[in-house]
N, CA, C and O atoms as a MOPAC input file, in Angstrom:
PM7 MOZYME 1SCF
protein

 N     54.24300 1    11.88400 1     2.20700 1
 C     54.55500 1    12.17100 1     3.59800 1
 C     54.82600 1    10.84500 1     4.31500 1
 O     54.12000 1     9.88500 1     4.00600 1
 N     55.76300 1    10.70000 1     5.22600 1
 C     56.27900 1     9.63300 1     5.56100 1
 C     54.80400 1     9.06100 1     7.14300 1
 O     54.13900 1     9.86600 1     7.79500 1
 N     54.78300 1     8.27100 1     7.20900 1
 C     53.66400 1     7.58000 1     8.01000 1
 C     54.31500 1     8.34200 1     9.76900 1
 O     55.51800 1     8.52700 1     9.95400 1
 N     53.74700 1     8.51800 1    10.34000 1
 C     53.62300 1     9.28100 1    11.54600 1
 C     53.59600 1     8.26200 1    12.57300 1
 O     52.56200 1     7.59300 1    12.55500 1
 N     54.77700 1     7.83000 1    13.82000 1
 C     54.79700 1     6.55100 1    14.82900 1
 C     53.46000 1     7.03100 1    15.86700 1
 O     53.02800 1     8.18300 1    15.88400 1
 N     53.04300 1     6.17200 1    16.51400 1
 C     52.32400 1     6.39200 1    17.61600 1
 C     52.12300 1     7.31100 1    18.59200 1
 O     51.16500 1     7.95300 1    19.02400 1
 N     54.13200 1     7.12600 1    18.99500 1
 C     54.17800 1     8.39800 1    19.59700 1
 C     53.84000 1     9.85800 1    19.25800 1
 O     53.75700 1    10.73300 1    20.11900 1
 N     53.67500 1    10.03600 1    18.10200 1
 C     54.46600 1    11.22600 1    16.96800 1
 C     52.44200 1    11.37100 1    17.19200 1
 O     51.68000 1    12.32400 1    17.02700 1
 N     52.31600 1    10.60100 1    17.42200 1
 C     50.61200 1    10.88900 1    16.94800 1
 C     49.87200 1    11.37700 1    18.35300 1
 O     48.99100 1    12.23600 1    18.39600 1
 N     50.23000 1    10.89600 1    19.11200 1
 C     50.31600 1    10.79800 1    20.41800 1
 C     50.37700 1    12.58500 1    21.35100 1
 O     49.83600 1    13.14700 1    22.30300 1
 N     51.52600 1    12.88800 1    20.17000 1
 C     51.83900 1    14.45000 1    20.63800 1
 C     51.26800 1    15.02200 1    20.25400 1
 O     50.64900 1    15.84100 1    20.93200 1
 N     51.10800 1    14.90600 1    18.64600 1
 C     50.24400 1    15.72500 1    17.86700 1
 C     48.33700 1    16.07900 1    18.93300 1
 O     47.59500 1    17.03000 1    19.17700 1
 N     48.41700 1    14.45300 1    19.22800 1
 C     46.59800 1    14.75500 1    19.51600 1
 C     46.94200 1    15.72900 1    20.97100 1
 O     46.25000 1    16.74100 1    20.86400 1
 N     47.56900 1    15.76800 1    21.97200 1
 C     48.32300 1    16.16400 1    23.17200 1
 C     48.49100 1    18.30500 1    22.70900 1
 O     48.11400 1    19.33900 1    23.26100 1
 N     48.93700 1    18.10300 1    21.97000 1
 C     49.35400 1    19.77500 1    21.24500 1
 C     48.25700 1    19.99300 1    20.55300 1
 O     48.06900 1    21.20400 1    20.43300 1
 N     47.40500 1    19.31400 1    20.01800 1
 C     45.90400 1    20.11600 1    19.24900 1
 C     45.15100 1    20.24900 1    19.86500 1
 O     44.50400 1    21.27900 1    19.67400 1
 N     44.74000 1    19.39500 1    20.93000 1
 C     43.85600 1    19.67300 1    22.50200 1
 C     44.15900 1    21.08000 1    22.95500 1
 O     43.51800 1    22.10500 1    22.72600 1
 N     45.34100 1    20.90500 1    23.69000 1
 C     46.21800 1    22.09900 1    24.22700 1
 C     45.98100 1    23.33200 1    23.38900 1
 O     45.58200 1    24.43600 1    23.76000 1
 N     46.27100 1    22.96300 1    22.32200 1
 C     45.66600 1    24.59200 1    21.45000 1
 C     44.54600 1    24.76800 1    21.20200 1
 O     44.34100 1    25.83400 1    20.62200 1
 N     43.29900 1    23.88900 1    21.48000 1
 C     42.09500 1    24.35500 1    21.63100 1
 C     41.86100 1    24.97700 1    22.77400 1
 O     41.50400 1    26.15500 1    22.78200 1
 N     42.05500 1    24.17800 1    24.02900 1
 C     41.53600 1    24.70500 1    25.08300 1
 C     42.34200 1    26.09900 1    25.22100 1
 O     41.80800 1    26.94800 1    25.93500 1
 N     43.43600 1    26.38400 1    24.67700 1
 C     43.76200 1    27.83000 1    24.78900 1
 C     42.70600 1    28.88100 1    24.04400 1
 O     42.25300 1    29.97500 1    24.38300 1
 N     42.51100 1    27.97700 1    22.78500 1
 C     41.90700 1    28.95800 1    22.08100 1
 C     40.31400 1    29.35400 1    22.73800 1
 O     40.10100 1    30.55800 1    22.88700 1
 N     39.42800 1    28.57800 1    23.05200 1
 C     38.10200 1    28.18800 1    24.07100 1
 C     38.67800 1    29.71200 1    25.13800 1
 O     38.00800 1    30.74500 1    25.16500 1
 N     39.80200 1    29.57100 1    25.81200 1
 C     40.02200 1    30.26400 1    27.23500 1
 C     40.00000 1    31.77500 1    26.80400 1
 O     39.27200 1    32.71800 1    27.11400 1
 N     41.27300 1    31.61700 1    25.82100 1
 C     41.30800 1    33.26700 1    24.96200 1
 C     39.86200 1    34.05600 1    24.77400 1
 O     39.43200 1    35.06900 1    25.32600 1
 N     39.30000 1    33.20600 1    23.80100 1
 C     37.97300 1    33.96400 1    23.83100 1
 C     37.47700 1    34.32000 1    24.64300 1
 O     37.20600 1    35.51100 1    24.79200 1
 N     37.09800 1    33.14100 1    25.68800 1
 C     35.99000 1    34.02800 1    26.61000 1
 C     36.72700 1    34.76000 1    27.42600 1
 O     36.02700 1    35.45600 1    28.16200 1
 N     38.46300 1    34.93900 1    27.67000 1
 C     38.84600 1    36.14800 1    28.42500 1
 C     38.55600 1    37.33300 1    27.62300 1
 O     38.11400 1    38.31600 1    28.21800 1
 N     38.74000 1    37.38900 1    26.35200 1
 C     38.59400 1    38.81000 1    25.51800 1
 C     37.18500 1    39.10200 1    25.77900 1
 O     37.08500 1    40.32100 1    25.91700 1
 N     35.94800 1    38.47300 1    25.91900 1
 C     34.53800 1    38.46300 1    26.09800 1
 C     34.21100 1    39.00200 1    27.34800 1
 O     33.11000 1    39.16900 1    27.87500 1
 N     35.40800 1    39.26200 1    27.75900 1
 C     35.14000 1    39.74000 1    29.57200 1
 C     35.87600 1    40.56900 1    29.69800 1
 O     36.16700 1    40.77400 1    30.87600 1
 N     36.50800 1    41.39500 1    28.75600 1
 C     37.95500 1    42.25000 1    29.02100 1
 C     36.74000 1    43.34200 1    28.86600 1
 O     35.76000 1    42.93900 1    28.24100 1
 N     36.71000 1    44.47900 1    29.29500 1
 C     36.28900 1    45.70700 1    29.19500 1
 C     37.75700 1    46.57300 1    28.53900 1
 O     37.33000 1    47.22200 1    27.58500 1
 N     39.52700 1    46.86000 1    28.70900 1
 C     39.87100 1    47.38200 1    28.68100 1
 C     39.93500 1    47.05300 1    27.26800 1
 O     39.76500 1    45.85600 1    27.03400 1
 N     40.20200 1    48.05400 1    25.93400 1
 C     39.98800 1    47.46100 1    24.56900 1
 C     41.46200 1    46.68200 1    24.45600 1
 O     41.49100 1    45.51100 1    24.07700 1
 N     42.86900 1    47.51100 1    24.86000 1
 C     43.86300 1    46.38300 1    24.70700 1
 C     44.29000 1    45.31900 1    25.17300 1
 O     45.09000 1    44.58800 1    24.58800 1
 N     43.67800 1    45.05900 1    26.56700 1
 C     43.47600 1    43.63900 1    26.91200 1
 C     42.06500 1    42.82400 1    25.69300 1
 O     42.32100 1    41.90600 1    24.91400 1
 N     41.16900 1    43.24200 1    25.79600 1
 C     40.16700 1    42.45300 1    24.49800 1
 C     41.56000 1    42.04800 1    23.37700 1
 O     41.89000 1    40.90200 1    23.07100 1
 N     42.15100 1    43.19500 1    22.95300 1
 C     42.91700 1    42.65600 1    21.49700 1
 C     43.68800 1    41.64200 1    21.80100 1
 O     43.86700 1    40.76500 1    20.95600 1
 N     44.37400 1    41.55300 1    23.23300 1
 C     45.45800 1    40.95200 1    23.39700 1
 C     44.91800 1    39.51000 1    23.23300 1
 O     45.60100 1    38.68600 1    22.62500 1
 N     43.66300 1    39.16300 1    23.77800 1
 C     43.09400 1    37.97400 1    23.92500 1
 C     42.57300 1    37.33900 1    22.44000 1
 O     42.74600 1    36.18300 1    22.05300 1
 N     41.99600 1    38.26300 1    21.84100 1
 C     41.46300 1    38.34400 1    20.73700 1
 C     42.70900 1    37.39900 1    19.79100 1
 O     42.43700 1    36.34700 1    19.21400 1
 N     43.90700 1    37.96300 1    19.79600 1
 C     44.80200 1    37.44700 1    19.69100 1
 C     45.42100 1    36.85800 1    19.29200 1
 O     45.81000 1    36.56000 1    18.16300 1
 N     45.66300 1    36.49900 1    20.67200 1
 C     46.06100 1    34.85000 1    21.16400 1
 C     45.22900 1    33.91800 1    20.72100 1
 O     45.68800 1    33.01600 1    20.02100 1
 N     43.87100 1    33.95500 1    21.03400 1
 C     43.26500 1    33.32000 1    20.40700 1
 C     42.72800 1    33.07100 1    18.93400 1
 O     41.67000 1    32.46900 1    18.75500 1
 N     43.35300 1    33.46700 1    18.08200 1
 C     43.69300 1    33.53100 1    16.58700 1
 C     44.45700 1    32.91400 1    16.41700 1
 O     44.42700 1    31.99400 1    15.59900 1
 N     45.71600 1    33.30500 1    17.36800 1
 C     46.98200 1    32.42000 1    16.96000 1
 C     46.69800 1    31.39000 1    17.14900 1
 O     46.74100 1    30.67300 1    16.14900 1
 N     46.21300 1    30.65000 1    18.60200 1
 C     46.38800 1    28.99800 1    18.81100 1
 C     45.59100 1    28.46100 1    18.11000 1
 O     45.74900 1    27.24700 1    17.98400 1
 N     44.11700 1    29.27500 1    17.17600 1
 C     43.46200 1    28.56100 1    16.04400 1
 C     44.37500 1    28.03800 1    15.11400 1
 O     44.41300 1    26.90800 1    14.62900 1
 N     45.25600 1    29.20900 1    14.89000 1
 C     45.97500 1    28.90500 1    13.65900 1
 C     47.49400 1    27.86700 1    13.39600 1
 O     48.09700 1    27.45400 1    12.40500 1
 N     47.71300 1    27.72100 1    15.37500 1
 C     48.96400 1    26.87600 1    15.39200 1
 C     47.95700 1    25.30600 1    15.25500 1
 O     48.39000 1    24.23800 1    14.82300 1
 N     46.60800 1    25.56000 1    15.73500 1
 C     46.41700 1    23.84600 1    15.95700 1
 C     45.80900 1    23.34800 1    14.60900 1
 O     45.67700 1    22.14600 1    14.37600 1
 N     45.44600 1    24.32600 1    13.73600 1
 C     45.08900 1    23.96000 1    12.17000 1
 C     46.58200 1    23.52000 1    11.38500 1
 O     46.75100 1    22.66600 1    10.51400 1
 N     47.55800 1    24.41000 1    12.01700 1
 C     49.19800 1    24.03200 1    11.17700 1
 C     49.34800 1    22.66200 1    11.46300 1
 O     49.58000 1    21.90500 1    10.52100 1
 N     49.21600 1    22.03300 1    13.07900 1
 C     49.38100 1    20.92600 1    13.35800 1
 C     48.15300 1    19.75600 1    12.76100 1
 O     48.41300 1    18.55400 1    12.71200 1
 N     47.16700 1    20.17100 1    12.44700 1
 C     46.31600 1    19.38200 1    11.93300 1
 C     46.75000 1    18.47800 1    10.88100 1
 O     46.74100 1    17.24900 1    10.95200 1
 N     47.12900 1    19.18800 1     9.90000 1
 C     48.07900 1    19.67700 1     8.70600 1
 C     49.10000 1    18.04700 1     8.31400 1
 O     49.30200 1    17.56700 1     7.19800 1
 N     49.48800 1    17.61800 1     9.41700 1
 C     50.47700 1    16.47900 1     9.67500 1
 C     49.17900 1    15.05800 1     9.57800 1
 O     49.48700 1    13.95900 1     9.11600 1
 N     47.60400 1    15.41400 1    10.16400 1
 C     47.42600 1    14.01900 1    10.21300 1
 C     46.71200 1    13.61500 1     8.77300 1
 O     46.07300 1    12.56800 1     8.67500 1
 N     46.86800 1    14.50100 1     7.70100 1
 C     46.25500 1    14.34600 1     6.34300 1
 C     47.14600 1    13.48000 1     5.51300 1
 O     46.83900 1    13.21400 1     4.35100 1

């Protein structure tokens, strides 16, 4: 894998933050949803941005 510039690293840490704190928010909205398809919707989302900020992880190995 070719070495990653500053900047490039820069974004990465910028976009894995960002997809935590989504993922942190998701949850505790689904934790507060009473309606069950709002819970799923959150439920989610917050699966996904686990799984976009593990893809991006992925780059600093």
């Amino acid at each position: 894998m070719n070495h990653l510039s500053e900047l490039e690293l820069q974004n990465l840490r910028h976009l894995i933050g960002g997809y935590e704190t989504t993922h942190c928010k998701m949850q505790s909205y689904a934790r507060e949803a009473s309606d069950p398809q709002i819970k799923s919707f959150f439920e989610e989302a917050a699966t996904s941005s686990s799984e976009n900020k593990q893809t991006l992880m992925k780059f600093l190995h």
